[in-house]
C-alpha positions in Angstrom: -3.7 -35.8 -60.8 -5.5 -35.0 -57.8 -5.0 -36.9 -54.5 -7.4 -35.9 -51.8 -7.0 -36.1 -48.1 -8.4 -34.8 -44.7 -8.8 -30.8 -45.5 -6.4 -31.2 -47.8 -6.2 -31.4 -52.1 -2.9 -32.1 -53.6 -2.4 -31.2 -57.3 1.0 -33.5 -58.7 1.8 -31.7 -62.2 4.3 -33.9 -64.3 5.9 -33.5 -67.6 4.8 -36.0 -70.3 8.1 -38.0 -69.6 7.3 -38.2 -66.0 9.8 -35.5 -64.6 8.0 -33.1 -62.0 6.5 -29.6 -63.5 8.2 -27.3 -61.0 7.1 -23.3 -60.9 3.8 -24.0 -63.1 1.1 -21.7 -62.3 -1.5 -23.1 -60.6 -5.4 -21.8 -60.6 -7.4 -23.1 -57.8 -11.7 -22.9 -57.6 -13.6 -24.2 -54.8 -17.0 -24.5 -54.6 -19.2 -25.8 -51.5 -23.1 -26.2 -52.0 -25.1 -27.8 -49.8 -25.9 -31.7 -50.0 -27.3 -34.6 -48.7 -26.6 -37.6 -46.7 -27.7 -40.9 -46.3 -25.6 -43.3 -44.3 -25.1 -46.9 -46.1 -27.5 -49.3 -44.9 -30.2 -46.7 -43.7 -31.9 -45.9 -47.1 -35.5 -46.5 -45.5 -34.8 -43.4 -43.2 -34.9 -39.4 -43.9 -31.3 -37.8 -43.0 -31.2 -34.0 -42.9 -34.1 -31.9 -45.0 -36.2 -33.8 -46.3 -36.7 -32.5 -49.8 -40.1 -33.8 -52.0 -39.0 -35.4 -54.8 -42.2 -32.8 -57.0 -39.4 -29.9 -56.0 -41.4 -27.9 -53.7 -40.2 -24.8 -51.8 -41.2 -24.3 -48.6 -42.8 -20.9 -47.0 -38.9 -19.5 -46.1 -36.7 -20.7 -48.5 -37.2 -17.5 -50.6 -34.4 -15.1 -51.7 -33.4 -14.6 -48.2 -34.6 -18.1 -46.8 -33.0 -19.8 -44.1 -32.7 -23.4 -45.5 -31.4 -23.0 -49.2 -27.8 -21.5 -49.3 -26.6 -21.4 -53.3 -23.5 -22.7 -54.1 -20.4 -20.6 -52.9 -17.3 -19.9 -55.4 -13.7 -19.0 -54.1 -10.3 -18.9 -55.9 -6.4 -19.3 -55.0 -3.9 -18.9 -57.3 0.0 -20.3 -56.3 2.8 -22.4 -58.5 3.5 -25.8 -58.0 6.6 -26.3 -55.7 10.2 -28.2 -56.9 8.4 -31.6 -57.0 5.8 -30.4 -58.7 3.0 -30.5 -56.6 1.2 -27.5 -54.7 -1.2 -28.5 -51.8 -4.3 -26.8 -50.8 -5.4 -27.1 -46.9 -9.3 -26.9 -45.8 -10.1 -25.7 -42.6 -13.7 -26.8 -41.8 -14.7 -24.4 -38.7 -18.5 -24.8 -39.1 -21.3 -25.0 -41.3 -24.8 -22.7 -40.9 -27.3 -24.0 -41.3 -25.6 -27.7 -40.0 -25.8 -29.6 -43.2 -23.9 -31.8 -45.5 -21.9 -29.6 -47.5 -20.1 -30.8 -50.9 -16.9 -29.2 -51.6 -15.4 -29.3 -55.2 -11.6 -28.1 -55.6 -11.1 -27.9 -59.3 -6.7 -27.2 -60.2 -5.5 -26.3 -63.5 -1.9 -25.9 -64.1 -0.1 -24.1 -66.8 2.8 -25.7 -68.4 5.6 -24.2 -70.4 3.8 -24.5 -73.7 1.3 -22.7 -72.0 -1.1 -25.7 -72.3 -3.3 -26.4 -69.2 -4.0 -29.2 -67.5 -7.1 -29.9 -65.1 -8.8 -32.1 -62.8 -11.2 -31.9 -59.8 -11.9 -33.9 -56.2 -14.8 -33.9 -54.1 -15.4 -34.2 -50.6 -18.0 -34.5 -48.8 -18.0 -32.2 -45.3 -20.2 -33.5 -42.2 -21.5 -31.4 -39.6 -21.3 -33.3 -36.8 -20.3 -37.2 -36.5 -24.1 -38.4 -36.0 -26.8 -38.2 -37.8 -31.0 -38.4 -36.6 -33.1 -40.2 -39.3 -36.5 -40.3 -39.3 -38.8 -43.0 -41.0 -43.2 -42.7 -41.3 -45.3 -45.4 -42.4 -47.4 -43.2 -44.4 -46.2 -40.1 -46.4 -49.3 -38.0 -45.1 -51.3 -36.8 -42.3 -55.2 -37.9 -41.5 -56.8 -35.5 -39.3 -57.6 -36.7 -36.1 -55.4 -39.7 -36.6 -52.3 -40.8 -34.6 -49.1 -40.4 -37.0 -46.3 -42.8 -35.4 -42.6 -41.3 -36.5 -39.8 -44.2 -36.1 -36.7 -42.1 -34.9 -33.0 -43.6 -35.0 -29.5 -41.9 -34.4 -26.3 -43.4 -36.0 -23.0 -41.9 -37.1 -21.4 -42.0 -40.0 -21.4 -45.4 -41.0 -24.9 -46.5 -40.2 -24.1 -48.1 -37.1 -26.6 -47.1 -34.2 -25.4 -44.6 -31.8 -27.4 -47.0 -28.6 -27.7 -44.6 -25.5 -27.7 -40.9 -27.4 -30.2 -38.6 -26.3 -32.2 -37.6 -29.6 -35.2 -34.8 -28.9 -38.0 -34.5 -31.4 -40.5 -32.0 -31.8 -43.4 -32.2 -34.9 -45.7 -29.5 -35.5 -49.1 -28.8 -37.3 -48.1 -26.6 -39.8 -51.5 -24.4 -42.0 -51.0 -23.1 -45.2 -53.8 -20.6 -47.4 -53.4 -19.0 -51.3 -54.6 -15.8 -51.0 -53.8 -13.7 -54.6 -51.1 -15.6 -55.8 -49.5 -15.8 -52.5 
């Protein structure tokens, strides 16, 4: 029912019998939330924001926070074309902040009972065609102690990109409860 491409979801509505559903209204919702990636073979590393597993929420990912975007919702309604199929085209200019982003086009087409039909593809949108992952021996900080981060760049499919230039910065970072707060 739903073929998916490069930027591009193709909805093919048929009659039971096989013949192509030509004219049907088509209803089109796309969502994008934010997600993560790890590239295969590189499990033992952190990719992207690295997100406890307890659910904690850092210092600025309130309301208005910087790292958490919520999900995104858009809609597109057409008709399927003499063949039956009606094809919707992505155009990924850029993402902010640069993360994996998930985008889910869900089609539902009418027929001429006035039945509808639906299915759903999912893509997954990269910002860039590397990724930095890091990797620490010890999930914590002792003071005073050195704290050794292994760091590796690769692209997409794991494979090590030898020879890119990869700059890392760590910080101390202090928090206090103070009423509530």
């Amino acid at each position: 029912f739903l073929v998916g491409g490069t930027g591009d979801v193709t909805v093919d509505a048929k009659y039971y019998a096989g013949g192509p559903l030509a004219g049907a209204q088509t209803s089109w919702y796309v969502t994008s939330s934010q997600a993560s990636y790890t590239p295969p073979n590189r499990d033992d590393y952190i990719f992207g924001s690295w997100e406890p597993w307890w659910g904690y929420r850092g210092w600025d990912d309130d309301e208005s926070g910087s790292r958490y975007k919520p999900p995104r919702t858009w809609e597109h309604s057409a008709k399927t074309d003499a063949t039956g199929a009606h094809t919707l085209h992505f155009d990924f200019l850029s993402v902010n902040p640069p993360r994996t982003m998930s985008v889910v086009a869900n089609a539902s087409v009418t027929d001429v009972n006035r039945q509808t039909w639906s299915a759903a593809a999912t893509m997954l949108v990269h910002p860039a065609d590397r990724y930095v992952g890091l990797k620490t021996k010890k999930p914590f900080v002792e003071t005073g102690t050195p704290f050794p981060i292994d760091v590796i760049g690769v692209d997409r499919d794991g494979k090590a990109s030898v020879g890119s230039k990869i700059e890392l910065k760590a910080v101390r970072m202090d928090w206090s409860y103070k009423k509530g707060k």
